[in-house]
Structures are given as structure tokens and as C-alpha cells.
N, CA, C and O atoms as CSV, one atom per row, in Angstrom:
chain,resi,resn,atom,element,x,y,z
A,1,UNK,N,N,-4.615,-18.928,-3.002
A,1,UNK,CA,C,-4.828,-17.700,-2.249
A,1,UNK,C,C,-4.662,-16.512,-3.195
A,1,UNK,O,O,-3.601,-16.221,-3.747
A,2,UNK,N,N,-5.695,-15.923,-3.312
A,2,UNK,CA,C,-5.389,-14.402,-3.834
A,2,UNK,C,C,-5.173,-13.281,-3.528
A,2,UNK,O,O,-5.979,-12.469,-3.074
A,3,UNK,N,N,-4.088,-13.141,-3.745
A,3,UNK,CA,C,-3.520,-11.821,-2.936
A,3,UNK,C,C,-3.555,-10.469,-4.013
A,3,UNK,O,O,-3.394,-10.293,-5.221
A,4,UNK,N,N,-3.915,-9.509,-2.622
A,4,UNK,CA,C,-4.433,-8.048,-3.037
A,4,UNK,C,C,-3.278,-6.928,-2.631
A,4,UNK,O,O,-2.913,-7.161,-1.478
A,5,UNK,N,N,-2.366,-5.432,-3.378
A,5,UNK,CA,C,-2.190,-4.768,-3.100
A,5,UNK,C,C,-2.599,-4.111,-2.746
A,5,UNK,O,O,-3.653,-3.884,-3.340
A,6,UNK,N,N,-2.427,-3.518,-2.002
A,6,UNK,CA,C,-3.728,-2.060,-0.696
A,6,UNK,C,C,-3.061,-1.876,-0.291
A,6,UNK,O,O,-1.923,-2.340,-0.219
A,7,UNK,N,N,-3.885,-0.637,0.378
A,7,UNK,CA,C,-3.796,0.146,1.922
A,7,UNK,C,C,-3.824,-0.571,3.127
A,7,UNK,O,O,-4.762,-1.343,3.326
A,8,UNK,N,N,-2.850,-0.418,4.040
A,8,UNK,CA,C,-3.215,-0.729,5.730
A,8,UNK,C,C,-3.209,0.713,6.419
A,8,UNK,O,O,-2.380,1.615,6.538
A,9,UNK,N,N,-4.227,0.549,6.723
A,9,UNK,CA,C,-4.043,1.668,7.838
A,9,UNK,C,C,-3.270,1.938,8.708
A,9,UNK,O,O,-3.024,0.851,9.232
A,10,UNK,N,N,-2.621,2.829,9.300
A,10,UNK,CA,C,-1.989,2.766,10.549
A,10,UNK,C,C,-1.591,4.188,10.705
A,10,UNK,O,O,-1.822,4.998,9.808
A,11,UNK,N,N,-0.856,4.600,12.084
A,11,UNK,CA,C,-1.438,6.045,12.839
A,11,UNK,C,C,-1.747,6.280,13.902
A,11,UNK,O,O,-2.176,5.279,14.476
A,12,UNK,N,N,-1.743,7.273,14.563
A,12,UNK,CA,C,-2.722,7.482,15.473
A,12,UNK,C,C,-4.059,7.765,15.424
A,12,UNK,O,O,-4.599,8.733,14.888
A,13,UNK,N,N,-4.662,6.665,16.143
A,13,UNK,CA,C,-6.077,6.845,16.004
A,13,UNK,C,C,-7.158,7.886,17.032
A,13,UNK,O,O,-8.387,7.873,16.963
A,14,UNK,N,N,-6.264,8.822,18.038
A,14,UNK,CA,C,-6.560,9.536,19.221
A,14,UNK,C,C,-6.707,10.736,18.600
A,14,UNK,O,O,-7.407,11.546,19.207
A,15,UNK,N,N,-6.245,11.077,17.563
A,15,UNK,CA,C,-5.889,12.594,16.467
A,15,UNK,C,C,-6.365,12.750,15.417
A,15,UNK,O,O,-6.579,13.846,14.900
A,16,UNK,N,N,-6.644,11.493,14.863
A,16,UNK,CA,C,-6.751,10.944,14.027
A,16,UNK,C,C,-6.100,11.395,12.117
A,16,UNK,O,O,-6.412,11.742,10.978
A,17,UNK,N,N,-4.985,11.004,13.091
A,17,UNK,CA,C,-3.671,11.575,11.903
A,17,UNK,C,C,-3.839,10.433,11.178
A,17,UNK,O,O,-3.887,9.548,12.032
A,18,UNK,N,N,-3.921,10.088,10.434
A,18,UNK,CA,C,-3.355,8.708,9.400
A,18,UNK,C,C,-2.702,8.523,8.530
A,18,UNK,O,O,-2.643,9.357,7.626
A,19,UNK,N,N,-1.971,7.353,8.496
A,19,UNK,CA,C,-0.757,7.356,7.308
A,19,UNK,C,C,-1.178,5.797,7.009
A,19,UNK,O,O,-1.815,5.057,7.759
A,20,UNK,N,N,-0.763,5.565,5.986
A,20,UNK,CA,C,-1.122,4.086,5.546
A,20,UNK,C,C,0.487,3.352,4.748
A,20,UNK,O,O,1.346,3.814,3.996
A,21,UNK,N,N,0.279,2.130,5.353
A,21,UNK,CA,C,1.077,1.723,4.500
A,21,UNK,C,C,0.581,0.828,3.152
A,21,UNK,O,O,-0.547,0.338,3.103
A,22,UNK,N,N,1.269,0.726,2.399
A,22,UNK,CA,C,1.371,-0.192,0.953
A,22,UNK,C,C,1.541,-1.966,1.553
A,22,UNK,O,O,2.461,-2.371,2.264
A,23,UNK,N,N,0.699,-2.566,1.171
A,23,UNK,CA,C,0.972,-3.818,1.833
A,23,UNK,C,C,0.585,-5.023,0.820
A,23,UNK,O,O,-0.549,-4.848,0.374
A,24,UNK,N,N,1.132,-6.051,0.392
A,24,UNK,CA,C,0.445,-7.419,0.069
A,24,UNK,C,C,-0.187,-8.403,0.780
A,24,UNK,O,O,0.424,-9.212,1.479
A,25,UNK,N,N,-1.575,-8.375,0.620
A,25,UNK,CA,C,-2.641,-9.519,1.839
A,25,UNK,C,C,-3.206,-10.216,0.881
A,25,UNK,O,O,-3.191,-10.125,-0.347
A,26,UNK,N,N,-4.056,-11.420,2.151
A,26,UNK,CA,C,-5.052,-11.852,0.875
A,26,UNK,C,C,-6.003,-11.071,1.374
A,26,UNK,O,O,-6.207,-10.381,2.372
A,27,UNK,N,N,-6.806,-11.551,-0.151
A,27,UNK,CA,C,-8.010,-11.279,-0.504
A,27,UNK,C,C,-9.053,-11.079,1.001
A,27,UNK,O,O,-9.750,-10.167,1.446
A,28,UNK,N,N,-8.756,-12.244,1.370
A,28,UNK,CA,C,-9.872,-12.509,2.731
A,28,UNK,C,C,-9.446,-11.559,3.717
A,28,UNK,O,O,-10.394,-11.422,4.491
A,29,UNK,N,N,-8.456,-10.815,4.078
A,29,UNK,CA,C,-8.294,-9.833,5.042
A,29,UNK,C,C,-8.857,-9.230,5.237
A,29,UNK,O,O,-9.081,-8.557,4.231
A,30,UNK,N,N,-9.715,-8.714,6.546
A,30,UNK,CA,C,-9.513,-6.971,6.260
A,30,UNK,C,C,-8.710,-6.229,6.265
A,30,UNK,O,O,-7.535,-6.593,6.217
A,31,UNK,N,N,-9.144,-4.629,6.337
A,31,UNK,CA,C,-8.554,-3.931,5.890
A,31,UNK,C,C,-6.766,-3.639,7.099
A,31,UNK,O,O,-5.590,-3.447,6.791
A,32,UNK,N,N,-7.301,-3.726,8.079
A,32,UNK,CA,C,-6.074,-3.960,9.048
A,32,UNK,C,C,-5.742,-4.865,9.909
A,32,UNK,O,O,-5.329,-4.742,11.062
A,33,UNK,N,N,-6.105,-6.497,8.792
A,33,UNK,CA,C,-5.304,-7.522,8.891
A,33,UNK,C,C,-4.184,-8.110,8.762
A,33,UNK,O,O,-3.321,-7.345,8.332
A,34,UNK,N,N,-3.739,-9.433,9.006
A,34,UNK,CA,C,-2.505,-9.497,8.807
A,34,UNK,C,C,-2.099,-9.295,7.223
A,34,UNK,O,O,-2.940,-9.409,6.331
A,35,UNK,N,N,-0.213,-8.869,6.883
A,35,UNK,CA,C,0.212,-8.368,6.242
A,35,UNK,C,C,0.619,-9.256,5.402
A,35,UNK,O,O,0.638,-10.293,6.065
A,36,UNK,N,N,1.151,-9.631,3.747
A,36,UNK,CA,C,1.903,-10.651,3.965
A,36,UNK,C,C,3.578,-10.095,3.550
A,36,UNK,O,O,4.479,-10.933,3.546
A,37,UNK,N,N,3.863,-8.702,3.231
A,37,UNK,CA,C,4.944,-8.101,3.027
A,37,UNK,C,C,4.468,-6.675,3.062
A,37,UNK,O,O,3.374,-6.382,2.580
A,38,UNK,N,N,5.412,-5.598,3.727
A,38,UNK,CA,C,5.265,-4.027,3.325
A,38,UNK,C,C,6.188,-3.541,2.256
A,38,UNK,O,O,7.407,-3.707,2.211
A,39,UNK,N,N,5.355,-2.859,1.325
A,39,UNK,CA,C,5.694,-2.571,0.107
A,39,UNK,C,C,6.196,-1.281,-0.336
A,39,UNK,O,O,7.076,-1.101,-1.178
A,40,UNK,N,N,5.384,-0.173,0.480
A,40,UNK,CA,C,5.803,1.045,0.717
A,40,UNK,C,C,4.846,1.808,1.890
A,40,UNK,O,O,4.246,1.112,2.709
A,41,UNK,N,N,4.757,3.099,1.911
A,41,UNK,CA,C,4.130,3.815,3.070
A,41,UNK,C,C,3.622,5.133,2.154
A,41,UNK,O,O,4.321,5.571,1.240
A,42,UNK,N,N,2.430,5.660,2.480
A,42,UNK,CA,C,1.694,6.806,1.819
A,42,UNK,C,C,1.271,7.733,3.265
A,42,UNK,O,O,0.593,7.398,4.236
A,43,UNK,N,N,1.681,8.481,3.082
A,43,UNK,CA,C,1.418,10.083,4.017
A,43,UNK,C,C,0.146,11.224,3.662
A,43,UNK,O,O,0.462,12.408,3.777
A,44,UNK,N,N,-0.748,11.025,3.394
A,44,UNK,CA,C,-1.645,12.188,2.918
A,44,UNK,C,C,-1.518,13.413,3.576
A,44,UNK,O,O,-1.987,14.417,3.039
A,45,UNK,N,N,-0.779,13.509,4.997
A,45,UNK,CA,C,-1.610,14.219,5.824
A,45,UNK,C,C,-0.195,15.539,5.556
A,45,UNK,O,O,-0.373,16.724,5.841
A,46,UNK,N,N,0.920,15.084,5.067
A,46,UNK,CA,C,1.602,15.908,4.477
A,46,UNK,C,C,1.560,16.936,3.650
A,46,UNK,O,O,0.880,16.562,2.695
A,47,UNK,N,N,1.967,18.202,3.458
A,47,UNK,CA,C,2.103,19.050,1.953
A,47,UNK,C,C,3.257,18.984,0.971
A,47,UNK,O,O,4.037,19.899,1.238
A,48,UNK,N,N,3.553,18.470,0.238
A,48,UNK,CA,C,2.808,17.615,-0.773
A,48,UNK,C,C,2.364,16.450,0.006
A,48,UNK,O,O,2.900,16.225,1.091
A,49,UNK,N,N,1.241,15.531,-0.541
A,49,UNK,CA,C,1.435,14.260,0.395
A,49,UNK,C,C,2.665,13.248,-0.308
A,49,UNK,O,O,3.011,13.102,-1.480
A,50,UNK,N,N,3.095,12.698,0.834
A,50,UNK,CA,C,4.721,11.354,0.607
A,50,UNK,C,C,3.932,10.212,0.365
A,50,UNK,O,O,2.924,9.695,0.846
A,51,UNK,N,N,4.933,9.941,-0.769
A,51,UNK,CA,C,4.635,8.528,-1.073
A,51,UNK,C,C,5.629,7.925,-1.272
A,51,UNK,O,O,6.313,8.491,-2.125
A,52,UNK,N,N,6.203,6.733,-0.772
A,52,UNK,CA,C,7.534,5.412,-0.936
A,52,UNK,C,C,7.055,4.243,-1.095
A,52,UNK,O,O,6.232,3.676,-0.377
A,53,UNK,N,N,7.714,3.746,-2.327
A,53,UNK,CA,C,7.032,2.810,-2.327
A,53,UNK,C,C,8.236,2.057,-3.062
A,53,UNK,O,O,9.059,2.664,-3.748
A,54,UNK,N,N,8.263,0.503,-2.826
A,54,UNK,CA,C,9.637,-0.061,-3.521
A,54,UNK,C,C,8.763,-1.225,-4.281
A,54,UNK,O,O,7.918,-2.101,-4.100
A,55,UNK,N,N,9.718,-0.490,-5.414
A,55,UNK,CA,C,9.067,-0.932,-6.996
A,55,UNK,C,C,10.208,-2.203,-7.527
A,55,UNK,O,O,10.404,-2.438,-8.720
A,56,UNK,N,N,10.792,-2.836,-6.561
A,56,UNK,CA,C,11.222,-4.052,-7.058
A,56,UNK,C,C,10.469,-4.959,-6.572
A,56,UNK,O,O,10.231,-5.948,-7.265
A,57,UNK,N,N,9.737,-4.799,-4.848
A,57,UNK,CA,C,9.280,-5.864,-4.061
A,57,UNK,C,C,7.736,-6.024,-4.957
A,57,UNK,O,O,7.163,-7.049,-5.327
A,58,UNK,N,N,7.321,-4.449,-5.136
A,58,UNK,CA,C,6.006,-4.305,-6.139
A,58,UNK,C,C,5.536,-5.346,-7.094
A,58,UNK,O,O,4.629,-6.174,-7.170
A,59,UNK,N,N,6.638,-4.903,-7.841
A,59,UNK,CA,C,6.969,-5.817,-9.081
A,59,UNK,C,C,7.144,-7.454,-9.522
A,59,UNK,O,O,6.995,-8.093,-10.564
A,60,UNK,N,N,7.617,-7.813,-7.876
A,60,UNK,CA,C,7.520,-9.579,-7.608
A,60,UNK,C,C,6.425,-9.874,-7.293
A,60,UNK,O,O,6.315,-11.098,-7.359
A,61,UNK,N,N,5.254,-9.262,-6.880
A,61,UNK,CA,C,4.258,-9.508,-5.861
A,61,UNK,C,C,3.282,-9.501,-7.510
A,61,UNK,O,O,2.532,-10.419,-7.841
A,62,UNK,N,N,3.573,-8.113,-8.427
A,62,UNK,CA,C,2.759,-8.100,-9.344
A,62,UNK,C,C,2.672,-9.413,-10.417
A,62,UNK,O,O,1.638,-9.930,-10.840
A,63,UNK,N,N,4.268,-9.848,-10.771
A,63,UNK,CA,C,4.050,-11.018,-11.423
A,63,UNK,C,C,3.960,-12.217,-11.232
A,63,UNK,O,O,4.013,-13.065,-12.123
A,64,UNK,N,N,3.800,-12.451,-9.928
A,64,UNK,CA,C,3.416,-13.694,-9.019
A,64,UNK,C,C,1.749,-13.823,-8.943
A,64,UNK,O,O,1.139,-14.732,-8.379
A,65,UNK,N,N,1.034,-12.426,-9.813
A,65,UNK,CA,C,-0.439,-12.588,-9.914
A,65,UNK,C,C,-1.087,-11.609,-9.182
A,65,UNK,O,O,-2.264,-11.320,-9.398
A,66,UNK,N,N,-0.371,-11.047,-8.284
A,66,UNK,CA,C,-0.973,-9.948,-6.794
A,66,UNK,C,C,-1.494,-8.722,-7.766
A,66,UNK,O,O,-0.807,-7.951,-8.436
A,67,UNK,N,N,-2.978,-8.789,-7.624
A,67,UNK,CA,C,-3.721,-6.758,-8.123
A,67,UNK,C,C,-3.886,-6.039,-7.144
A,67,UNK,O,O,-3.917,-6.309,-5.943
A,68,UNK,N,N,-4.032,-4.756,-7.889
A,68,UNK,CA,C,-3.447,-3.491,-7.061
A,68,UNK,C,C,-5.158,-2.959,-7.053
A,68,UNK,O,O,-6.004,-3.060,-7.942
A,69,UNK,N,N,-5.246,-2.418,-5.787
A,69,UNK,CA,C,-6.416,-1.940,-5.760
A,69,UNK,C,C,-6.105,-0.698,-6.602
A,69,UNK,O,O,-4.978,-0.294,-6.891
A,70,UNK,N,N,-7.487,-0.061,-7.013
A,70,UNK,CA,C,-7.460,1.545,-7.888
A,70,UNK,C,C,-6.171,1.971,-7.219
A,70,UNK,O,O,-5.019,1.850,-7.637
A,71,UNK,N,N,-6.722,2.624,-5.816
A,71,UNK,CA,C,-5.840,3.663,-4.839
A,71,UNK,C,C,-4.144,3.277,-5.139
A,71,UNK,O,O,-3.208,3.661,-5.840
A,72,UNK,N,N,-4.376,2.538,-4.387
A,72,UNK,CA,C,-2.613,1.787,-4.918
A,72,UNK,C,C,-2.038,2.264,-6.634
A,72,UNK,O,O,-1.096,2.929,-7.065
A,73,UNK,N,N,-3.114,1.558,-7.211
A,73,UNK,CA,C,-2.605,1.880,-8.673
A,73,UNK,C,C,-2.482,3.155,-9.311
A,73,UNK,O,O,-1.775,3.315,-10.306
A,74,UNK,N,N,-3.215,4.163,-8.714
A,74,UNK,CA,C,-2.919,5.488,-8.755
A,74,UNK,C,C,-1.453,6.291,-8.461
A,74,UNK,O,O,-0.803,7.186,-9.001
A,75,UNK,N,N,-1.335,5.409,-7.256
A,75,UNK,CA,C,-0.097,6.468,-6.715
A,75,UNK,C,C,0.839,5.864,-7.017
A,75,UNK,O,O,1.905,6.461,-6.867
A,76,UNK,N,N,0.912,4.125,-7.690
A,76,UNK,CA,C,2.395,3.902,-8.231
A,76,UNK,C,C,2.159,5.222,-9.533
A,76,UNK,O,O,2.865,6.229,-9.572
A,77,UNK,N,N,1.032,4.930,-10.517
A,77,UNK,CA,C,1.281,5.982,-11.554
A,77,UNK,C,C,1.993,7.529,-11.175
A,77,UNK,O,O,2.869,8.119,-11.808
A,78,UNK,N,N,1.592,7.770,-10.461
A,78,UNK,CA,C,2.085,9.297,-9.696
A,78,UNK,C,C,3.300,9.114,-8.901
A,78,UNK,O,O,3.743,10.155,-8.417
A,79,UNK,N,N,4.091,7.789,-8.597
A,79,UNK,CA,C,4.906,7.522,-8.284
A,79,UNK,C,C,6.061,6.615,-9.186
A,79,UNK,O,O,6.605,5.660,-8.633
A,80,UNK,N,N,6.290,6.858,-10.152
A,80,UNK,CA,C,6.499,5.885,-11.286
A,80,UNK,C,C,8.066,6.353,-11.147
A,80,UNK,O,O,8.613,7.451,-11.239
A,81,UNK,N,N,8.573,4.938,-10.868
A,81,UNK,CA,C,10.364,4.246,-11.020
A,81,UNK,C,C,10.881,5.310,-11.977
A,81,UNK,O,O,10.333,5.354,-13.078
A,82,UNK,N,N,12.081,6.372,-11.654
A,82,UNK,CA,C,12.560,6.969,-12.338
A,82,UNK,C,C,13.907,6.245,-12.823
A,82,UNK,O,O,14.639,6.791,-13.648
């Protein structure tokens, strides 16, 4: 099974506020399929936009083989373990 870091969507969809969380799936999911761990949560709709994200669970998922989509891989960079 190959598993993918991404986005899940989630939110209200009546407002259409959205916040997404950080998630490990497989490959075969879509996009707001099942999960197989939450990793962190991204806020755009914020000023600045929030980003949390836990860079130990990250980090097991990464060397167990799991890739990070672009998006994901962006905002750990902009979010990088101090």
C-alpha cells in the first residue's frame, strides 16, 4: 500500500469556510476518504494563515516510505521544527 501525505478537507461546507487537515492515506483514496492518522491541521482562512503540524508523527510516516504531496511539502518548509 502506498501511502500519501495530503490535505483532507474539512469545514463547513454551507459558508464555505474551509480548513483542512494534514493526514496519512493511501494512495487509492480520495480526497475526503478514509484517514490512516492526523498529522496536523492548516487554516487558510485565517490572517496569518495557521498551520500545526506534528513533526514527530510526520517524520514516522516519512521514513516508513509515506510522500508528501507539493502543498503539504510546502508548509512543513514554512513550518519547519524549531
Amino acid at each position: 500500500m502506498e501511502v500519501r501525505i495530503r490535505l483532507q478537507k474539512a469545514g463547513k461546507t454551507s459558508s464555505k469556510v474551509y480548513n483542512y487537515r494534514i493526514v496519512a492515506m493511501s494512495r487509492n483514496e480520495g480526497r475526503d476518504g478514509r484517514n490512516l492518522e492526523i498529522l496536523g491541521y492548516y487554516d487558510p482562512a485565517k490572517k496569518p494563515a495557521s498551520v500545526s503540524i506534528d513533526h514527530d508523527k510526520l517524520q514516522k510516516w516519512v521514513e516508513k516510505g509515506a510522500q508528501m504531496s507539493d502543498t503539504v511539502r510546502s508548509l512543513v518548509k514554512k513550518n519547519a521544527k524549531k
